[in-house]
Structure formats: structure tokens, C-alpha cells
C-alpha positions as CSV (number, residue, x, y, z in Angstrom):
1,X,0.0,0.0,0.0
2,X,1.1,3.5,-0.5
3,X,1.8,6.9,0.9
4,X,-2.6,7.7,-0.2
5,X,-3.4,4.6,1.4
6,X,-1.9,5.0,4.5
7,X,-3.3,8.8,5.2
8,X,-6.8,7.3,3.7
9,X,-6.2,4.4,6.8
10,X,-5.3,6.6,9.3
11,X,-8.3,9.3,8.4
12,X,-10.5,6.7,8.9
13,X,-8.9,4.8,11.8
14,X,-8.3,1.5,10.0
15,X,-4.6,1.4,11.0
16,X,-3.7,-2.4,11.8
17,X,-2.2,-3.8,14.6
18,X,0.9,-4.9,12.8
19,X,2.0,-2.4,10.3
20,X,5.5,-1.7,7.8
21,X,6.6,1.7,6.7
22,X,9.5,1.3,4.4
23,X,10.4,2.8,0.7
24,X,12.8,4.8,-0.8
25,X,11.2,7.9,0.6
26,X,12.2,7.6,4.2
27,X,11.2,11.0,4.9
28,X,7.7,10.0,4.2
29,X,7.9,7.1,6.4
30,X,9.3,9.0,9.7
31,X,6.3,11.4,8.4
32,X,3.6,8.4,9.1
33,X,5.7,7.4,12.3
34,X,5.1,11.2,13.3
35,X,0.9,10.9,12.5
36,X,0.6,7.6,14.3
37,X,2.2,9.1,17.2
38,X,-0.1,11.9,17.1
39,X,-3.1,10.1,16.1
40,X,-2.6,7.4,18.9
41,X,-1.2,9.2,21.9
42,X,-1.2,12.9,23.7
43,X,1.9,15.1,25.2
44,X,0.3,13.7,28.8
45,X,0.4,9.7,27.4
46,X,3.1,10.1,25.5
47,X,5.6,8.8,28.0
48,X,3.8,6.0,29.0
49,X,2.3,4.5,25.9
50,X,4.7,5.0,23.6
51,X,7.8,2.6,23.4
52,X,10.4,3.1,20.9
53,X,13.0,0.5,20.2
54,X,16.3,0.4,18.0
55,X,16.1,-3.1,16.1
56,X,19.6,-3.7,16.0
57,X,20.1,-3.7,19.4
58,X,16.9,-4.4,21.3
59,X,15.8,-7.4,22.9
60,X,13.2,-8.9,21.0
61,X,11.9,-10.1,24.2
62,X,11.2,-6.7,25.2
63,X,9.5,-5.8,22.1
64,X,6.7,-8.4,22.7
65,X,6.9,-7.4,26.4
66,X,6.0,-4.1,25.6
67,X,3.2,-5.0,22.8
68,X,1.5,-7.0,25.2
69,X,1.4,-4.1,28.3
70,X,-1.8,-2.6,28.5
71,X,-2.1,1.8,27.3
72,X,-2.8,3.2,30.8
73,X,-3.9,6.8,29.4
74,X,-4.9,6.1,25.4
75,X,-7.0,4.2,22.9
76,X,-4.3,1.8,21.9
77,X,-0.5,1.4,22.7
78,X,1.8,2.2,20.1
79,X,5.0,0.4,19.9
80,X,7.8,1.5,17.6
81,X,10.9,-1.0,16.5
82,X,13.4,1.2,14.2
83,X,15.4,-0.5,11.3
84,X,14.9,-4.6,12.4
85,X,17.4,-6.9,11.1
86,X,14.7,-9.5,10.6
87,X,13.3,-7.5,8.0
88,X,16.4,-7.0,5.7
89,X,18.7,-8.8,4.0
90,X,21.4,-9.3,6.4
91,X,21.7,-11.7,9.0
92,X,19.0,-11.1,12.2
93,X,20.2,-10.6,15.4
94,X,18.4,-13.5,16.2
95,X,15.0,-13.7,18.6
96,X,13.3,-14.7,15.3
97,X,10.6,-17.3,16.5
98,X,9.6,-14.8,19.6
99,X,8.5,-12.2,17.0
100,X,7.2,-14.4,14.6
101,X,4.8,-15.9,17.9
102,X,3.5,-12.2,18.8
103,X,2.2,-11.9,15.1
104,X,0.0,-14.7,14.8
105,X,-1.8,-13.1,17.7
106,X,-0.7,-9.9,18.4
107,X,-2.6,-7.7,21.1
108,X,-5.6,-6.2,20.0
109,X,-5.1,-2.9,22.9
110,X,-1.6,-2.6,20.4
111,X,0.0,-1.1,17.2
112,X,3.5,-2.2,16.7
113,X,5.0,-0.5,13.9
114,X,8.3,-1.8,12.6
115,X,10.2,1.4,10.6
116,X,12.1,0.1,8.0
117,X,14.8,1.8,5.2
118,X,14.9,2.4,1.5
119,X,15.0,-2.1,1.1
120,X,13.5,-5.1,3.0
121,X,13.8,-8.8,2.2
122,X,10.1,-9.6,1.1
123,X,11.6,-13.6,1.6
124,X,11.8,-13.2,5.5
125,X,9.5,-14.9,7.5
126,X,8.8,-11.8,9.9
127,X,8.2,-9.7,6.6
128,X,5.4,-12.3,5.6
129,X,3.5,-12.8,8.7
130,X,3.4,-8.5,8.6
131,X,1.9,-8.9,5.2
132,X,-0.3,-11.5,5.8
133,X,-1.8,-10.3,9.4
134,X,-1.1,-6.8,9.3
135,X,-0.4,-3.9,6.5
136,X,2.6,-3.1,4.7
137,X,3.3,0.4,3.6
138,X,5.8,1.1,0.6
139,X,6.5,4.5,0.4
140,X,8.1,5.2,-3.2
141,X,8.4,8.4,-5.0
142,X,5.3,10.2,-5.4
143,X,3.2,10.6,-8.2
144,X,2.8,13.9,-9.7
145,X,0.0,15.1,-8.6
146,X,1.2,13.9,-4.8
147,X,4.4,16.1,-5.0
148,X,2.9,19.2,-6.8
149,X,0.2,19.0,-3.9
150,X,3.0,18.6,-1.4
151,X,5.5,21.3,-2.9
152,X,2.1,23.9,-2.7
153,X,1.5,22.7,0.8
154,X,5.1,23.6,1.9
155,X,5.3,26.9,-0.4
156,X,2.4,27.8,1.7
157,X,3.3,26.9,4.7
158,X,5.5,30.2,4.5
159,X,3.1,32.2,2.6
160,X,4.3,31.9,-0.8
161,X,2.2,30.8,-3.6
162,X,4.1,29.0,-6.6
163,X,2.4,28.6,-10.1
164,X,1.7,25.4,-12.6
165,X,4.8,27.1,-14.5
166,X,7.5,27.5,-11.7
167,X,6.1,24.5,-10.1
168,X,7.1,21.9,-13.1
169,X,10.5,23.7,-13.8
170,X,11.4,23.1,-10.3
171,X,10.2,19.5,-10.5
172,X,12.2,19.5,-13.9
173,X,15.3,20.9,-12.6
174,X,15.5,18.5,-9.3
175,X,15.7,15.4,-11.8
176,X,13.1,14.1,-9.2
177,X,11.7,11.2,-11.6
178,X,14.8,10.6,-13.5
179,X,15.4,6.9,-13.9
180,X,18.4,7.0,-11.8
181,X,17.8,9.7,-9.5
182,X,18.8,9.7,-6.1
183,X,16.9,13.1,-5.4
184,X,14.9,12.5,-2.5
185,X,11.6,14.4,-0.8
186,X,14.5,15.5,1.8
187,X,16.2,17.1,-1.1
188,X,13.3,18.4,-2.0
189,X,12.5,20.2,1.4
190,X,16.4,21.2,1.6
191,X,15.7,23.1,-1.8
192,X,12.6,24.7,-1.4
193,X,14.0,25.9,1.8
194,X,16.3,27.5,-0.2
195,X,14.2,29.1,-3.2
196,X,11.9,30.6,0.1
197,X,14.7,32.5,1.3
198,X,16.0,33.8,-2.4
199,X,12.1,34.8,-2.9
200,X,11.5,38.4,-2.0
201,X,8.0,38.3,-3.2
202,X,5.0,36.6,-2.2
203,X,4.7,34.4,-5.9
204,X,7.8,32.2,-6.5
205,X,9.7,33.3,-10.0
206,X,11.6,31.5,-12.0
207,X,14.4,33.6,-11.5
208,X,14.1,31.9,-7.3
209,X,14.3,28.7,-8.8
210,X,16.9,28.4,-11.4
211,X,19.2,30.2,-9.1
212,X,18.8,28.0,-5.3
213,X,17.5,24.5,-7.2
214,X,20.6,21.9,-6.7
215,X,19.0,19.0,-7.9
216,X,20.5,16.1,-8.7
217,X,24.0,14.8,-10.3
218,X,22.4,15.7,-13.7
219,X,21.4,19.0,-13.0
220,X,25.3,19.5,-11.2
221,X,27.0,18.4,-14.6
222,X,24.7,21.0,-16.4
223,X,26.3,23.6,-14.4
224,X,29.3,22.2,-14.8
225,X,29.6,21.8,-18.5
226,X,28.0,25.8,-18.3
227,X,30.7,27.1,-16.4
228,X,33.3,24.9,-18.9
229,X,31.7,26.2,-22.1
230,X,31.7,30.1,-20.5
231,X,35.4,29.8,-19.9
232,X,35.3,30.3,-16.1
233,X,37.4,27.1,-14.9
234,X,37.3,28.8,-11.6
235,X,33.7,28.2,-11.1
236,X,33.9,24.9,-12.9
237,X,36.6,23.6,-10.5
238,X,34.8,25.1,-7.4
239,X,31.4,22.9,-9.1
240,X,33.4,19.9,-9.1
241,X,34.8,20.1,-5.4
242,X,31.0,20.9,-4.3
243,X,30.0,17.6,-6.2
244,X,33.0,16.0,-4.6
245,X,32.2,16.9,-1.2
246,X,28.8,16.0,-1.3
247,X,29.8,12.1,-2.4
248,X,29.6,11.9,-6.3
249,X,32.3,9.7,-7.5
250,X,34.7,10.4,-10.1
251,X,33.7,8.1,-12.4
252,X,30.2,8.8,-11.9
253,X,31.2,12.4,-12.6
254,X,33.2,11.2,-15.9
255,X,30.5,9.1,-17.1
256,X,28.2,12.0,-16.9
257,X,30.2,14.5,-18.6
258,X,31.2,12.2,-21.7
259,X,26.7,11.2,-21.8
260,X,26.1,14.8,-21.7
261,X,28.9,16.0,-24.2
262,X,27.8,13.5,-27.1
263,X,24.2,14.2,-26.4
264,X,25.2,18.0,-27.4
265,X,27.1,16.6,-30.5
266,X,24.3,14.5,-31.2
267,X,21.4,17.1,-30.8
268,X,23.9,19.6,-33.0
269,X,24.1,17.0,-35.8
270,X,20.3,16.2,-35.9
271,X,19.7,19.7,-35.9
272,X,21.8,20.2,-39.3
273,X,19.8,17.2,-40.5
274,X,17.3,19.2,-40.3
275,X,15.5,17.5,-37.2
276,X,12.9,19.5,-35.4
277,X,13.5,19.7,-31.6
278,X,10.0,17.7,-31.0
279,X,11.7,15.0,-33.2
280,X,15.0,15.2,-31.2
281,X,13.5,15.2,-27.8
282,X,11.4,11.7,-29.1
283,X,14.4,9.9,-30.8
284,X,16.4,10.8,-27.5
285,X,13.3,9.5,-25.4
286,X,13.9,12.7,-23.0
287,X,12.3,15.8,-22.5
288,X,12.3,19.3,-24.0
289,X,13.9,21.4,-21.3
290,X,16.6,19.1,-21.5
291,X,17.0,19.4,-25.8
292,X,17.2,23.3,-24.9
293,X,19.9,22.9,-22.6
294,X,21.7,20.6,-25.2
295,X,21.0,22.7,-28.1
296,X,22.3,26.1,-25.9
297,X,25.2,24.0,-25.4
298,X,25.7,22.9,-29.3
299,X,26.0,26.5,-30.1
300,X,29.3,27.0,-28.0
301,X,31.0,24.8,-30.0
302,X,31.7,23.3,-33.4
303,X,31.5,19.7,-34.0
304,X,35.1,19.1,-34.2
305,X,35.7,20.3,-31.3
306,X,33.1,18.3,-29.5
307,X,34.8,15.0,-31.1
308,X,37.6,16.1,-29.6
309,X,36.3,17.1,-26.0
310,X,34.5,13.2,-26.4
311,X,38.6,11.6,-26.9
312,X,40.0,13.9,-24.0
313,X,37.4,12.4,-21.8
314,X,37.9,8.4,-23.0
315,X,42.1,9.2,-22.9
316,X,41.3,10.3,-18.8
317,X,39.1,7.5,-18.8
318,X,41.4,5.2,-19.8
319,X,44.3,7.2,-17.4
320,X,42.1,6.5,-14.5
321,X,41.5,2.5,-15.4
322,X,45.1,2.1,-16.3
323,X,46.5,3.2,-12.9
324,X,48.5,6.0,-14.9
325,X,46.7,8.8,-13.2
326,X,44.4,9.2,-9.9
327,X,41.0,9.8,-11.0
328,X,40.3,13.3,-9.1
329,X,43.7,14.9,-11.0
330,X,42.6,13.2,-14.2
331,X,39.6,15.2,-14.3
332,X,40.9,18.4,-13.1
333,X,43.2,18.2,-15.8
334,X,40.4,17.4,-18.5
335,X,38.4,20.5,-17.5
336,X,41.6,21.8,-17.9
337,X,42.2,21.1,-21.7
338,X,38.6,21.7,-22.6
């Protein structure tokens, strides 16, 4: 079930006494930790019927001990296990048959509520008897109309309104549904923090946006490849020590600039096939905001030149695989050369 389906649930208080929140959107799932424990409990019963455990080093004794201790000031109890090993892929910590006992018959004056990362092992027994007795929650990227409500919501949160327009380039820019995006709804709320204090008006511009938004990888090596094609290395080697320091690897950075580089030549060449950008952005299978960065990019350089910026990047490439040269220096001195 998803992030709908859980708030649908929990409006209508048909929240199970065995439940999973897990996905690669963890901030939603500490989110739905947050509205249980305000849906099930007060600031007064808080202390006492509310029991929070670590799963890597809890007692799984305890656990049950503490699902099957009457609430003394609320409806039900609510009882929290954090990150089980039982649930994932690595080996337990053991304590598997206690757990597995409690959910064939699990108290009905009870919600335990195991909290689990970005990947569970759907082949564990504890995972199955959730599934089977209780609900399992699977918190994955949102779907567009989910995120533009919840962008909105936080936009006006601080009293700033942000239009259909802005809205979708900021979406665009964060590389949010990008097949291999690892932009996240904490990203997300790190950004928009950002375009809120850049705003000096109560509608959010374009202008906010294209100058706070650091999206993903993508998005970086856009700027990147920006700063290379306006001749200011300095910017372009302080871009690639921010991507550095915030854990991009080398290669990944490599492979990113030599996609993005023969994407310009190819765009250029279709172009002076006489391609329209509608055609382009279909035989590329990507989107047009993307063709106009590509085509902006084509018109800094000739197609020689692009050839040649393509073998720079495969000789540092093969520098790096070689041993001949450490990666970081390699690309420093490809930027460099371009």
C-alpha cells in the first residue's frame, strides 16, 4: 500500500495492529511514524504509551513485552521498532521465533509499527507474517499530482504561492523522476528551503528557482559543463569540489560529462539534418527542457571540437582505469584542456 493509502487508513482509523513503513522515501515514512504518534497518543500519554525501540540492538523479548502491556492513558499502545534486522537482507540478530509468535496473535489494545529503510527482504519470514496479518506500507516516489500538492503545501506553509509554471520547472530541474535519480523528498525540502529564502516576493519566480534549485548529479554536470563552455574554470573547478564533497564519485562524474557531451554533439548533428527539436527530444526519449539545454550547449561549440572534447574524456578514462593517473587529477586536468 502507498503513501494515499496510509493517510486514507489513518483518516479513517483503520490502521492495523501490525503495520510496515518502508520505501525509498524515508522522509515519508518517519512522516507516518510522526501521525501515528499523534493520532494514537497525547503530550500527557506520551511517556507511557509509547515505546520506541532500536532493532539492531533491542531485545526482541522486550518488544513483545512491551506490545503486550496494556495503554494506561490512550486508545491503543503504540509500539515502535526502528530499522529490524529481521526485516532485511542481512543476518537477524536472532529472537526470530519470539516475534514471529507475537504476530500470529498480536494484542488487540496494540500497534507495533516496525520502521524500515529504502529495502527489505520480502523472503523473510517476519516480513510475511506483517503482510499476511497486518499492513505493509511502501513508500516510493510520489506521483505527480502527490508532489505538486506537497511542494504547494510547503510553499504555503510560509506564505508563498508557486504557479503550474514554476512549479514543473522546479520539479524538472530536481531530476526528481529521472530513472536513476537519487533526489529524494529531503532534497526536496532542503531546496525549497532555499528558493523561500531567495524569494522576496510573495509568488515564487523562475528567477528563485533556477538560481537556489541543486537538484540532482544531472542537473550539477549542467552547471558544470556551463561554467566549462563560459570559460570560467574557476567556477567549474569550485562545481566539481562541491559535487565531490557532497559524495559523487569520479567516475560517476566522468561518465556524466562524456553522456552529456555526445548528447550536445548528437542534438547539434540532428539539428543540421534538419530534425525539429519535437523530433530530437522523441528519438532521445527525453524531455524538451533538456534538448534546450543541449542545443544552448551545441551552439558553443563546433563539431570538431566536440569530437575532440569526447577523446580527452575516453584518454582520462582510460588514465584512470590504467593506474597512470588518480582519478580526481585526471579530471581536473580534463576540464583543464577543454
Amino acid at each position: 500500500m502507498s503513501f494515499k493509502e496510509f493517510g486514507k487508513d489513518l483518516k479513517e482509523g483503520n490502521i492495523k495492529n501490525v503495520c510496515l513503513l518502508w520505501g525509498r522515501e524515508s522522509f515519508l515514512s518517519e512522516w507516518a511514524e510522526r501521525e501515528l504518534i499523534r493520532a494514537y497518543s497525547n503530550d500527557t500519554s506520551r511517556q507511557f504509551d509509547v515505546a520506541e525501540f532500536d532493532g539492531e540492538e533491542a531485545d526482541p523479548y522486550k518488544i513483545v513485552e512491551a506490545c503486550e502491556t496494556l495503554p494506561l492513558f490512550s486508545e491503543k499502545k503504540l509500539v515502535i521498532v526502528d530499522k529490524l534486522p529481521l526485516l532485511e537482507s542481512k543476518a537477524g540478530s536472532g529472537g526470530e521465533e519470539v516475534i514471529l509468535s507475537y504476530l500470529k496473535n498480536p494484542s488487540d489494545t496494540t500497534i507495533l509499527v516496525f520502521v524500515s529503510g529504502e529495502k527489505v527482504d520480502k523472503r523473510k519470514a517476519v516480513y510475511k507474517a506483517i503482510a499476511k496479518g497486518g499492513a505493509v506500507y511502501e513508500f516510493d516516489k510520489l506521483a505527480p499530482s502527490e508532489l505538486g500538492a506537497w511542494i504547494k503545501k510547503r510553499f504555503k506553509t510560509h506564505k508563498k504561492n508557486v504557479l503550474d509554471k514554476e512549479l514543473k520547472l522546479l520539479i524538472d530541474l530536481s531530476g526528481y523522476y529521472d530513472k536513476e535519480s537519487n533526489y529524494t523528498l529531503y532534497h526536496f525540502e532542503n531546496d525549497i528551503s532555499k528558493v523561500i529564502l531567495h524569494s522576496n516576493e510573495d509568488v515564487i519566480t523562475s528567477e528563485d528557482i533556477e538560481n537556489t534549485v541543486s537538484g540532482n548529479i544531472n542537473t550539477n554536470i549542467f552547471t558544470l559543463i556551463d561554467h566549462i563552455g563560459a570559460g570560467d574554470k574557476k567556477s567549474a573547478f569550485n562545481m566539481l569540489s562541491d559535487m565531490f564533497l557532497y559524495g559523487e564519485s569520479e567516475y560517476g562524474v566522468l561518465a556524466l560529462l562524456h553522456r552529456q557531451y555526445e548528447n550536445v554533439l548528437n542534438v547539434k548533428q540532428l539539428l543540421r539534418d534538419g530534425k525539429s527539436k519535437g523530433e530530437i527530444a522523441s528519438m532521445l526519449n527525453t524531455k524538451d527542457f533538456i534538448i534546450n539545454k543541449w542545443m544552448a550547449l551545441g551552439k558553443k561549440y563546433e563539431e570538431e571540437e566536440l569530437k575532440n572534447i569526447l577523446k580527452h574524456i575516453y584518454n582520462s578514462d582510460k588514465l584512470i582505469k590504467t593506474g597512470e593517473m588518480e582519478s580526481r587529477m585526471a579530471l581536473e586536468l580534463l576540464i583543464a584542456s577543454i
